[in-house]
C-alpha atoms as an extended CHARMM CRD file, in Angstrom:
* protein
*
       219  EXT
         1         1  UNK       CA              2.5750000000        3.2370000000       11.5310000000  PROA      1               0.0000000000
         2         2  UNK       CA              3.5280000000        6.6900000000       10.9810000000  PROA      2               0.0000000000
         3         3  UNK       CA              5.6880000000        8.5470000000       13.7770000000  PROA      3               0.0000000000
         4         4  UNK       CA              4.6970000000       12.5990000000       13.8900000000  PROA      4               0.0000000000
         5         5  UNK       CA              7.8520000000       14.6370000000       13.2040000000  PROA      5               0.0000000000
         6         6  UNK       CA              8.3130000000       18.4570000000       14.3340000000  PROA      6               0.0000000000
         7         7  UNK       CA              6.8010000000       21.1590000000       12.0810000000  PROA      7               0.0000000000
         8         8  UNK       CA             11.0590000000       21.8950000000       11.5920000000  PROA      8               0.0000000000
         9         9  UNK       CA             11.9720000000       18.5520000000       10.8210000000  PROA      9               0.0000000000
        10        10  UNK       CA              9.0150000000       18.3710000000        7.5940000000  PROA      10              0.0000000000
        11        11  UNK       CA              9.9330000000       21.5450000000        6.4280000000  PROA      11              0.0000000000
        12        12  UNK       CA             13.5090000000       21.1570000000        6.4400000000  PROA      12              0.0000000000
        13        13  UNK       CA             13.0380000000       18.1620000000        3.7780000000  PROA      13              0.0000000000
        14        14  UNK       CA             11.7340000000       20.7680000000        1.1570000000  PROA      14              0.0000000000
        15        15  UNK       CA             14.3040000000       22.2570000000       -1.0850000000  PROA      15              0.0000000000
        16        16  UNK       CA             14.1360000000       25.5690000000       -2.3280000000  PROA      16              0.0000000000
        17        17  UNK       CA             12.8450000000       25.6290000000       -5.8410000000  PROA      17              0.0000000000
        18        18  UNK       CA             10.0300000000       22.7900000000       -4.9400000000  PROA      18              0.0000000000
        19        19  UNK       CA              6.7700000000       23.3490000000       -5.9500000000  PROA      19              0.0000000000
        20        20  UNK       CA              4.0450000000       23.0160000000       -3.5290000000  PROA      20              0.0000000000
        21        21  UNK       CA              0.2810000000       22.8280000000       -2.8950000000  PROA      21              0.0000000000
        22        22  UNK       CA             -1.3440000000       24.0120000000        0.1110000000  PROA      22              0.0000000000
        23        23  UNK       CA             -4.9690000000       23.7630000000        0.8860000000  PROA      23              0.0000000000
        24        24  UNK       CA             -7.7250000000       25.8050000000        2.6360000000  PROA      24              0.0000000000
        25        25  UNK       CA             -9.5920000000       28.8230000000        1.2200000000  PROA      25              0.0000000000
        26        26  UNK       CA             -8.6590000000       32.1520000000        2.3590000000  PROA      26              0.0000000000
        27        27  UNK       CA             -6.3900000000       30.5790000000        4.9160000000  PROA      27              0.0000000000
        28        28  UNK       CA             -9.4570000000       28.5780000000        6.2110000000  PROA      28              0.0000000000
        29        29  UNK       CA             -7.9150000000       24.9350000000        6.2470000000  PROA      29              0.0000000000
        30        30  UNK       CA             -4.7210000000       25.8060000000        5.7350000000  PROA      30              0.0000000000
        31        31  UNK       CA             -1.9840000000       24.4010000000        7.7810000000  PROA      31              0.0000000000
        32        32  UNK       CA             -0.4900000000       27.4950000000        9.0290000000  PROA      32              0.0000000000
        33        33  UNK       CA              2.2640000000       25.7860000000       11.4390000000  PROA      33              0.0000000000
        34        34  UNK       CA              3.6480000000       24.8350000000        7.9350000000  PROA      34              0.0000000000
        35        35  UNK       CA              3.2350000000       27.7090000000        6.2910000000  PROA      35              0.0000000000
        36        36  UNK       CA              4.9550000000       30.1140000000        9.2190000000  PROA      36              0.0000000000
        37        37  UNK       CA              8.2160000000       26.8250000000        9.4090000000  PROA      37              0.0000000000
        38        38  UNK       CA              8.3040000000       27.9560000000        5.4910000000  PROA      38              0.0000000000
        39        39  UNK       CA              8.9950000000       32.0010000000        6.3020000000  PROA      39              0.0000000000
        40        40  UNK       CA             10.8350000000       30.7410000000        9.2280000000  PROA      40              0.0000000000
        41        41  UNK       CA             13.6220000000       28.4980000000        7.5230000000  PROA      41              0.0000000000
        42        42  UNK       CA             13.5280000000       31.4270000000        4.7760000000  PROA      42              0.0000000000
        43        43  UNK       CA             12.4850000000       28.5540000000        1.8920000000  PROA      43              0.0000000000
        44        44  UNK       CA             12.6640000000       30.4780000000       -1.5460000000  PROA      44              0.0000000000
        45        45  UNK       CA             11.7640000000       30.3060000000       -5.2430000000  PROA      45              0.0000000000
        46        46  UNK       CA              9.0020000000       28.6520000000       -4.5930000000  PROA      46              0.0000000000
        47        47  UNK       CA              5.8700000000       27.5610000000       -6.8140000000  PROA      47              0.0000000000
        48        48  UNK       CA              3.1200000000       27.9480000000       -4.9570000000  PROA      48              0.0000000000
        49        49  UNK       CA             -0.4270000000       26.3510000000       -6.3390000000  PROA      49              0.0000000000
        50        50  UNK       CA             -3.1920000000       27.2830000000       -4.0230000000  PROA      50              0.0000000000
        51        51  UNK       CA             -7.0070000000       28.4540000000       -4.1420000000  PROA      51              0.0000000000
        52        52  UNK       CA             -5.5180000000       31.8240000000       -2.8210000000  PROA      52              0.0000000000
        53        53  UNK       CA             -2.7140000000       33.9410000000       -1.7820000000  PROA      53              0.0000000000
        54        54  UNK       CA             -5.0420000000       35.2130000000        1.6780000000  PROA      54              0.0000000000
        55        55  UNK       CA             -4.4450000000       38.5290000000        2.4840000000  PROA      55              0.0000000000
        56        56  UNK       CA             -0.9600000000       40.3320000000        3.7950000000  PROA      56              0.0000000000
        57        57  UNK       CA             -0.1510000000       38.7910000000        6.7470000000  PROA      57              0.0000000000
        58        58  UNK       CA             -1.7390000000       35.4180000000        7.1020000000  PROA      58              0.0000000000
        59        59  UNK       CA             -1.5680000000       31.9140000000        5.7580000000  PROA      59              0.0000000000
        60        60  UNK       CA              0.0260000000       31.7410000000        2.5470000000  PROA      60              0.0000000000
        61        61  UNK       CA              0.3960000000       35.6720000000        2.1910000000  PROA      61              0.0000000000
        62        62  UNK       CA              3.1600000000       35.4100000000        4.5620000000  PROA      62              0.0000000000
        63        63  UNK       CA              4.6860000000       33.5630000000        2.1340000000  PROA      63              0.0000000000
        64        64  UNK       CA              3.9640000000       36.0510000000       -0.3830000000  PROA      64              0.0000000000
        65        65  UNK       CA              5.4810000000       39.1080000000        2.0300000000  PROA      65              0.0000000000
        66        66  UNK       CA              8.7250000000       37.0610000000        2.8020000000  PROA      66              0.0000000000
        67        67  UNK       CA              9.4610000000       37.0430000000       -1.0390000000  PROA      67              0.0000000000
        68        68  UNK       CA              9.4910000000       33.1710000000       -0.6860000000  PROA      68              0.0000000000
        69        69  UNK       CA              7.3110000000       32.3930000000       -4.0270000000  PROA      69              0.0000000000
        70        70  UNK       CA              8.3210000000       32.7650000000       -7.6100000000  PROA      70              0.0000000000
        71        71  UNK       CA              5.2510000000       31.9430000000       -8.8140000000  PROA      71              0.0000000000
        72        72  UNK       CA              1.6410000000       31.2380000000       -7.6050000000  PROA      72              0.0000000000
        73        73  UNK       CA             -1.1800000000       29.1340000000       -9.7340000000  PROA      73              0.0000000000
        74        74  UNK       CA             -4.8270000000       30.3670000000       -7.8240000000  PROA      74              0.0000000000
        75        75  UNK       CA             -8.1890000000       31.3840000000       -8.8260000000  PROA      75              0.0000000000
        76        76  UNK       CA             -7.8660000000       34.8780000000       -7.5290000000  PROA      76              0.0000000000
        77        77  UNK       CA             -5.1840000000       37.4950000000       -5.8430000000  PROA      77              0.0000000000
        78        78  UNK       CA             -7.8280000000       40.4530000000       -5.3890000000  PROA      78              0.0000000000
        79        79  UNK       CA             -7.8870000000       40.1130000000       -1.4950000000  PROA      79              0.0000000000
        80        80  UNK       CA             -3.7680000000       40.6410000000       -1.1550000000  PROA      80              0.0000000000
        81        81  UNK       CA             -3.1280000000       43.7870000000       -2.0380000000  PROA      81              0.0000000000
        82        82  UNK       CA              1.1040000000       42.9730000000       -1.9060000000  PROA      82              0.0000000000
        83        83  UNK       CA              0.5660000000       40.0300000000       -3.9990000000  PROA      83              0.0000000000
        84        84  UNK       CA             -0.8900000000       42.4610000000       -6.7150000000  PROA      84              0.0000000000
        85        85  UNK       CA              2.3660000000       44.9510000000       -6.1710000000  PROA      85              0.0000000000
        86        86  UNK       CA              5.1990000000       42.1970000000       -7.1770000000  PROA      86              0.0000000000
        87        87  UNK       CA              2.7350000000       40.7390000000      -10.5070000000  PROA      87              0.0000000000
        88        88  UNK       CA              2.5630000000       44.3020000000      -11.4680000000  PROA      88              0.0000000000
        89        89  UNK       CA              6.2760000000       44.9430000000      -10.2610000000  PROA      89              0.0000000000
        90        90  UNK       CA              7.6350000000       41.5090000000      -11.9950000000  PROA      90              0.0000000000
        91        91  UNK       CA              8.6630000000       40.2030000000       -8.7820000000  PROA      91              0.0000000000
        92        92  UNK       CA              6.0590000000       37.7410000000       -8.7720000000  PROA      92              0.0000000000
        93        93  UNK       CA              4.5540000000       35.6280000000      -11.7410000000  PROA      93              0.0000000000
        94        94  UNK       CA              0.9060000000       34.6350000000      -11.0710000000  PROA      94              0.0000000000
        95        95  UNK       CA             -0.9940000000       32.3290000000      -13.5260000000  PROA      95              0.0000000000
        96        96  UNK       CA             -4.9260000000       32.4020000000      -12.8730000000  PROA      96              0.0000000000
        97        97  UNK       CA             -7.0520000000       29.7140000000      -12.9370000000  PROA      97              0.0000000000
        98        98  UNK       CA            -10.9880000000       29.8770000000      -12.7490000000  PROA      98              0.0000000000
        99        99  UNK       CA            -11.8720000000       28.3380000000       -9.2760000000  PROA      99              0.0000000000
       100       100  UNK       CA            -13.3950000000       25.0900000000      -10.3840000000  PROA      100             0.0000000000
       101       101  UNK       CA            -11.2310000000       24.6690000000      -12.9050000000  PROA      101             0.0000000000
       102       102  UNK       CA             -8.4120000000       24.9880000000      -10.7250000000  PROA      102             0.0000000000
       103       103  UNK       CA             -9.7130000000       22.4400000000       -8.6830000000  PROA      103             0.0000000000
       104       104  UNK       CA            -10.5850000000       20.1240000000      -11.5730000000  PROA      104             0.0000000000
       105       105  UNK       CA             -6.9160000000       20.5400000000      -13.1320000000  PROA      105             0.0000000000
       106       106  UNK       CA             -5.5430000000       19.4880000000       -9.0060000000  PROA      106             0.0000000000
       107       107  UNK       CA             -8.3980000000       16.1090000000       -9.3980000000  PROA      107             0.0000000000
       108       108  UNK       CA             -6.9630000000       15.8370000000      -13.1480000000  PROA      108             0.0000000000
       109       109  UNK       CA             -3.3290000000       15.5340000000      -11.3440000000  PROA      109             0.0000000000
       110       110  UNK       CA             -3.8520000000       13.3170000000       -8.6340000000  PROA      110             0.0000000000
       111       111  UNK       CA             -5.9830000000       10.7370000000      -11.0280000000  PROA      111             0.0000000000
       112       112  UNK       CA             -3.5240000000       10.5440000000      -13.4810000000  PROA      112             0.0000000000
       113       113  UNK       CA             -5.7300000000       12.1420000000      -16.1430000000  PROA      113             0.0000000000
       114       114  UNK       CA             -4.3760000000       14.2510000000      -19.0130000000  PROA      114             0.0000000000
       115       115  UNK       CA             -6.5330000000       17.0310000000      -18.5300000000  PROA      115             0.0000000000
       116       116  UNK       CA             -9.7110000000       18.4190000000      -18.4360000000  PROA      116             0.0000000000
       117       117  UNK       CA            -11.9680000000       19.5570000000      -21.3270000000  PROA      117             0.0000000000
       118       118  UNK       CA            -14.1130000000       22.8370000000      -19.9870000000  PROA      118             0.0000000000
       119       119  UNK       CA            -16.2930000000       25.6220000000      -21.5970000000  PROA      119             0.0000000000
       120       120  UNK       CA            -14.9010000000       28.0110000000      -18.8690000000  PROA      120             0.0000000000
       121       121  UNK       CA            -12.7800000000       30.9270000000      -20.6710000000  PROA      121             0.0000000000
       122       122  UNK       CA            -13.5060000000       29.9250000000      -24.4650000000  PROA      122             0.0000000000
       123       123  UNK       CA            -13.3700000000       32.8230000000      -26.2990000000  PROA      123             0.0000000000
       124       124  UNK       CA            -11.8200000000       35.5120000000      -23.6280000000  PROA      124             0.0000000000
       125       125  UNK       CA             -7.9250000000       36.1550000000      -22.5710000000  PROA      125             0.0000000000
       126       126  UNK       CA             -8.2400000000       33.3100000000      -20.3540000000  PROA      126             0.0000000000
       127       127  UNK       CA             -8.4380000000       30.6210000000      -23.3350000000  PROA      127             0.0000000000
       128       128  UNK       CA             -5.4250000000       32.8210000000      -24.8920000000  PROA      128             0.0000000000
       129       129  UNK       CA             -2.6400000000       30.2510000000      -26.3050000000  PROA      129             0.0000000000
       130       130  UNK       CA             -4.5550000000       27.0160000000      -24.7460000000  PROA      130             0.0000000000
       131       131  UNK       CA             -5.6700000000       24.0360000000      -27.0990000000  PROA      131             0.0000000000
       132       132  UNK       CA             -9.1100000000       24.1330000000      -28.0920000000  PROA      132             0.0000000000
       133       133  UNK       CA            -10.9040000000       21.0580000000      -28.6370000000  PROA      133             0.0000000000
       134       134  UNK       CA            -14.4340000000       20.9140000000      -30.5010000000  PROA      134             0.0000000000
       135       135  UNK       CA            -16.6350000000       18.0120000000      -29.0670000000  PROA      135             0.0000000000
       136       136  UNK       CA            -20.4210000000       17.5600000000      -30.9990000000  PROA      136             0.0000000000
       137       137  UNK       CA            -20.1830000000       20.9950000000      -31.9110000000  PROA      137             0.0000000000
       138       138  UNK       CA            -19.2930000000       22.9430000000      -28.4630000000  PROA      138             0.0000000000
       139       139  UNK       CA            -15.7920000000       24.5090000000      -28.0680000000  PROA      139             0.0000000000
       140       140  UNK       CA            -13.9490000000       23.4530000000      -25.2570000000  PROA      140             0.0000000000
       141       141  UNK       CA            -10.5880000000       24.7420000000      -23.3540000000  PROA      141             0.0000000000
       142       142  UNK       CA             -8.2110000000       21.9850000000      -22.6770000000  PROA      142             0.0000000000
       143       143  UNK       CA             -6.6570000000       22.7910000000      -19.3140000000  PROA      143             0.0000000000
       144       144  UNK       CA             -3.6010000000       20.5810000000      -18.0400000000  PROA      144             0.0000000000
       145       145  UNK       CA             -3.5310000000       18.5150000000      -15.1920000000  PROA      145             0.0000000000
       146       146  UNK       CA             -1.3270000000       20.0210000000      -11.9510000000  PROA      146             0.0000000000
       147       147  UNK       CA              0.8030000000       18.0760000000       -9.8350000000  PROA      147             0.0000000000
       148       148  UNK       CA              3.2360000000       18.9790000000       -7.1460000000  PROA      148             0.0000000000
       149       149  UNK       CA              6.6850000000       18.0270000000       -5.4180000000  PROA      149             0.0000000000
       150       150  UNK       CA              4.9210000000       18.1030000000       -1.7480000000  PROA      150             0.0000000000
       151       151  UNK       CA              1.1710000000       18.8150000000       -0.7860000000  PROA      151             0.0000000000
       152       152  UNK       CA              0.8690000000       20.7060000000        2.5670000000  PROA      152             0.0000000000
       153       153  UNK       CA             -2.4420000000       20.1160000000        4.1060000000  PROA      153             0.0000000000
       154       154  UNK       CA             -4.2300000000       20.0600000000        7.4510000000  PROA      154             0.0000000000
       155       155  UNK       CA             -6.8900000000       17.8070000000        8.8870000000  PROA      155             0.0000000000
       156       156  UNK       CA             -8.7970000000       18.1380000000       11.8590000000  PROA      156             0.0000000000
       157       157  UNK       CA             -8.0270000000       14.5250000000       12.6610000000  PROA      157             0.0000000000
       158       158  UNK       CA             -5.2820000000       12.0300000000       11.9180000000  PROA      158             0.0000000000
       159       159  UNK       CA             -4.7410000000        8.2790000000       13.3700000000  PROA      159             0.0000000000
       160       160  UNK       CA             -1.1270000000        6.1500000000       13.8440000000  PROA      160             0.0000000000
       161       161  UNK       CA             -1.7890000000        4.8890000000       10.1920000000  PROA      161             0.0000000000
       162       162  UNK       CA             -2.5660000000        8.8000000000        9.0260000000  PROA      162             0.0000000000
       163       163  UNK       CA             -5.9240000000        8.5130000000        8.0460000000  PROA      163             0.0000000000
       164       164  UNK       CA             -7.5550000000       11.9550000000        8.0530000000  PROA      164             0.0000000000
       165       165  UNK       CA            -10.4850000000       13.0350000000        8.9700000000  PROA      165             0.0000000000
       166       166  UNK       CA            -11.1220000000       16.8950000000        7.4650000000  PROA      166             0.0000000000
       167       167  UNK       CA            -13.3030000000       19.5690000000        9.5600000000  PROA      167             0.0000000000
       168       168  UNK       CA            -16.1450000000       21.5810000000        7.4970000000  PROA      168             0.0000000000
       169       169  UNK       CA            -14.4380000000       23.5870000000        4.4770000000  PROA      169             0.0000000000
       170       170  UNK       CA            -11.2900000000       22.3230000000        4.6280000000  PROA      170             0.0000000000
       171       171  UNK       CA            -12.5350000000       19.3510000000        2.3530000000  PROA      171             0.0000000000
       172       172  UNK       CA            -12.3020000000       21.4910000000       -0.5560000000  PROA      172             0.0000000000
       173       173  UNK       CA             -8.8740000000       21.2510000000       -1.8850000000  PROA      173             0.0000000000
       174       174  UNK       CA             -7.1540000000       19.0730000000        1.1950000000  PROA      174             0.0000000000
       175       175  UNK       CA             -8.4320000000       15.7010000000       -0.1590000000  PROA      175             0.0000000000
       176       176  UNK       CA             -7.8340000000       16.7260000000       -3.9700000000  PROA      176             0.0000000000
       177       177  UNK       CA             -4.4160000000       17.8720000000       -3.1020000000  PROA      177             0.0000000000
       178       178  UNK       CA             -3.6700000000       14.5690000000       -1.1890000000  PROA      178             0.0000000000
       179       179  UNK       CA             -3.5400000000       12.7350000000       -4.8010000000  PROA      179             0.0000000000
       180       180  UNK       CA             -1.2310000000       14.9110000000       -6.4790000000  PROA      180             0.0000000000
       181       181  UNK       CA              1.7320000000       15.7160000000       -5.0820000000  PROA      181             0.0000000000
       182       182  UNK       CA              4.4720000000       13.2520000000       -4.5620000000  PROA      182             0.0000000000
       183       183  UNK       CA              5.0460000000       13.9610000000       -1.2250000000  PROA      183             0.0000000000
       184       184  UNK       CA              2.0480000000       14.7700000000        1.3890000000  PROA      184             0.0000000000
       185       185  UNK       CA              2.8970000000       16.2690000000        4.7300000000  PROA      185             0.0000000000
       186       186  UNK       CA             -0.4130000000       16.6470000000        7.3180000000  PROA      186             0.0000000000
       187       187  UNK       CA             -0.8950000000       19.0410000000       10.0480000000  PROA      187             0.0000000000
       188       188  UNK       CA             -3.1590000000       17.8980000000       12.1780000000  PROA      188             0.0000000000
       189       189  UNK       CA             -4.7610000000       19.1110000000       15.2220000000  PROA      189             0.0000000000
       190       190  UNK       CA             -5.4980000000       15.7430000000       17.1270000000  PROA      190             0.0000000000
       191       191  UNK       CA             -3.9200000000       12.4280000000       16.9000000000  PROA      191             0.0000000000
       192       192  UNK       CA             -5.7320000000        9.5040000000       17.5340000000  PROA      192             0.0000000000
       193       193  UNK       CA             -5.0560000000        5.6290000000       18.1580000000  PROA      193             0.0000000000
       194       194  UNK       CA             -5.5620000000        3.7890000000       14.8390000000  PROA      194             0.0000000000
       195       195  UNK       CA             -9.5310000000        2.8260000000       15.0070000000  PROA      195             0.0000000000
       196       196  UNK       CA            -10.8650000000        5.7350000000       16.5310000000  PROA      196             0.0000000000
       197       197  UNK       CA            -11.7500000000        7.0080000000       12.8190000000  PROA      197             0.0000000000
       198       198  UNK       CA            -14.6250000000        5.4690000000       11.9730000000  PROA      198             0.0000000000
       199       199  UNK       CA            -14.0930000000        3.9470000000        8.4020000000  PROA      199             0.0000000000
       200       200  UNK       CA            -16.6080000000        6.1630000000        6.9540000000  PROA      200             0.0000000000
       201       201  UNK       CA            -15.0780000000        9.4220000000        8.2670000000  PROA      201             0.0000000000
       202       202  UNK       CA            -11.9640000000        8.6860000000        6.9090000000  PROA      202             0.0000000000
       203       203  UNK       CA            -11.2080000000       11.8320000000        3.9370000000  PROA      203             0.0000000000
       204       204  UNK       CA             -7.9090000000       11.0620000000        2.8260000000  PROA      204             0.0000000000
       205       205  UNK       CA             -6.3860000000        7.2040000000        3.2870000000  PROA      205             0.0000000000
       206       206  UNK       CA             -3.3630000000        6.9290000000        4.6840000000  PROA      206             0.0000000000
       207       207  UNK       CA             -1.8550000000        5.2790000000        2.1650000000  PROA      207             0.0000000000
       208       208  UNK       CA             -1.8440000000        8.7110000000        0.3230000000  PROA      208             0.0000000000
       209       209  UNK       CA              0.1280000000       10.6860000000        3.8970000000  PROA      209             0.0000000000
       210       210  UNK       CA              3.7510000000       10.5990000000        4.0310000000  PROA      210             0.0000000000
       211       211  UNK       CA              5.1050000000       12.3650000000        6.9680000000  PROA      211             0.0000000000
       212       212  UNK       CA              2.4700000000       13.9070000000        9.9130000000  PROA      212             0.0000000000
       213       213  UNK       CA              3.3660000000       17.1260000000       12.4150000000  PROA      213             0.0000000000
       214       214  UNK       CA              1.0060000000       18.2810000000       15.0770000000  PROA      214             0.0000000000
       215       215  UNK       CA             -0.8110000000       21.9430000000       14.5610000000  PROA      215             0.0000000000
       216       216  UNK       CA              0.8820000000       24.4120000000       16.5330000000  PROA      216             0.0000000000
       217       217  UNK       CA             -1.4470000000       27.2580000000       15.2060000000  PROA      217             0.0000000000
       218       218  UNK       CA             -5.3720000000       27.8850000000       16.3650000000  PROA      218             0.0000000000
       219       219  UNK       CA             -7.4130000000       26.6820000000       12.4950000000  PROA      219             0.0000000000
């Protein structure tokens, strides 16, 4: 049985330096109690890997306004205008990754895999300096697996046992993100009496969830 801590008491177990994952898209499924207990407790030099940076303001661009990230792996920046400002400024070093590919390299991580083989970038700046491996004749990238010190993600439901049951969207990179980080802390919006997941709803075992805090943001 897991015991829900505070939103402080999780965050306060991440040093500064750690590098993180944090799900949703554009904020959507993003557990934004965590995020704002991050900015809050002023967490810093942080590697950040993430679909997106948001926009100024919310989710994980708070992060990126309270100077709290040195560097951010995502498939895109062009809807946060300040997280632009420190990659051009130095402030801020920002590795892009093509959206599924991203998401592959997080699967890659959490499965213990080596990698992934993909078409995606061959022959643009995007394949610059990365392996290329030839399979029956077609040129593939090889992109490395991502893994992290702590996974920050949010489920719509959790029981006792923290088995989590994901709303809509936020089963894009939640579940993936579940597997590879060493350390999985859930924010969850309801918490429910072991059993009243039905088996086949159950996203993420609980086997996978370390430590569980209750939402104390709207989704």
């Amino acid at each position: 049985m897991k015991h829900p801590l505070s939103v402080t008491e999780a965050i306060a177990l991440i040093p500064d330096g750690s590098t993180i994952m944090i799900g949703g898209f554009m904020g959507v499924g993003s557990p934004l109690s965590l995020i704002k207990e991050l900015v809050r407790q002023g967490k810093k030099s942080l590697c950040v890997i993430a679909n997106d940076t948001a926009q100024e303001g919310a989710a994980i661009g708070l992060l990126i306004d309270a100077h709290s990230v040195k560097k951010v792996i995502v498939s895109h920046i062009g809807t946060n205008p300040e997280t632009q400002r420190q990659m051009i400024a130095k402030e801020l070093e920002v590795e892009l990754s093509p959206q599924g590919t991203l998401a592959e390299r997080v699967r890659a991580g959490g499965y213990g895999l080596g990698g992934i083989l993909t078409p995606t970038g061959v022959n643009t700046l995007a394949g610059e300096g990365k392996q290329l491996v030839e399979v029956d004749g077609e040129k593939f990238l090889l992109e490395r697996p991502l893994k992290a010190d702590f996974a920050l993600i949010k489920a719509q439901q959790s029981d006792y046992y923290g088995n989590l049951k994901y709303r809509l969207t936020a089963q894009n990179f939640n579940p993936l993100m579940a597997m590879a980080a060493k350390h999985v802390i859930v924010e969850v919006e309801e918490m429910l009496p072991v059993g009243c997941i039905p088996p086949d709803d159950v996203h993420t075992p609980g086997v996978l969830v370390d430590m569980i805090v209750k939402s104390e943001a709207k989704a």
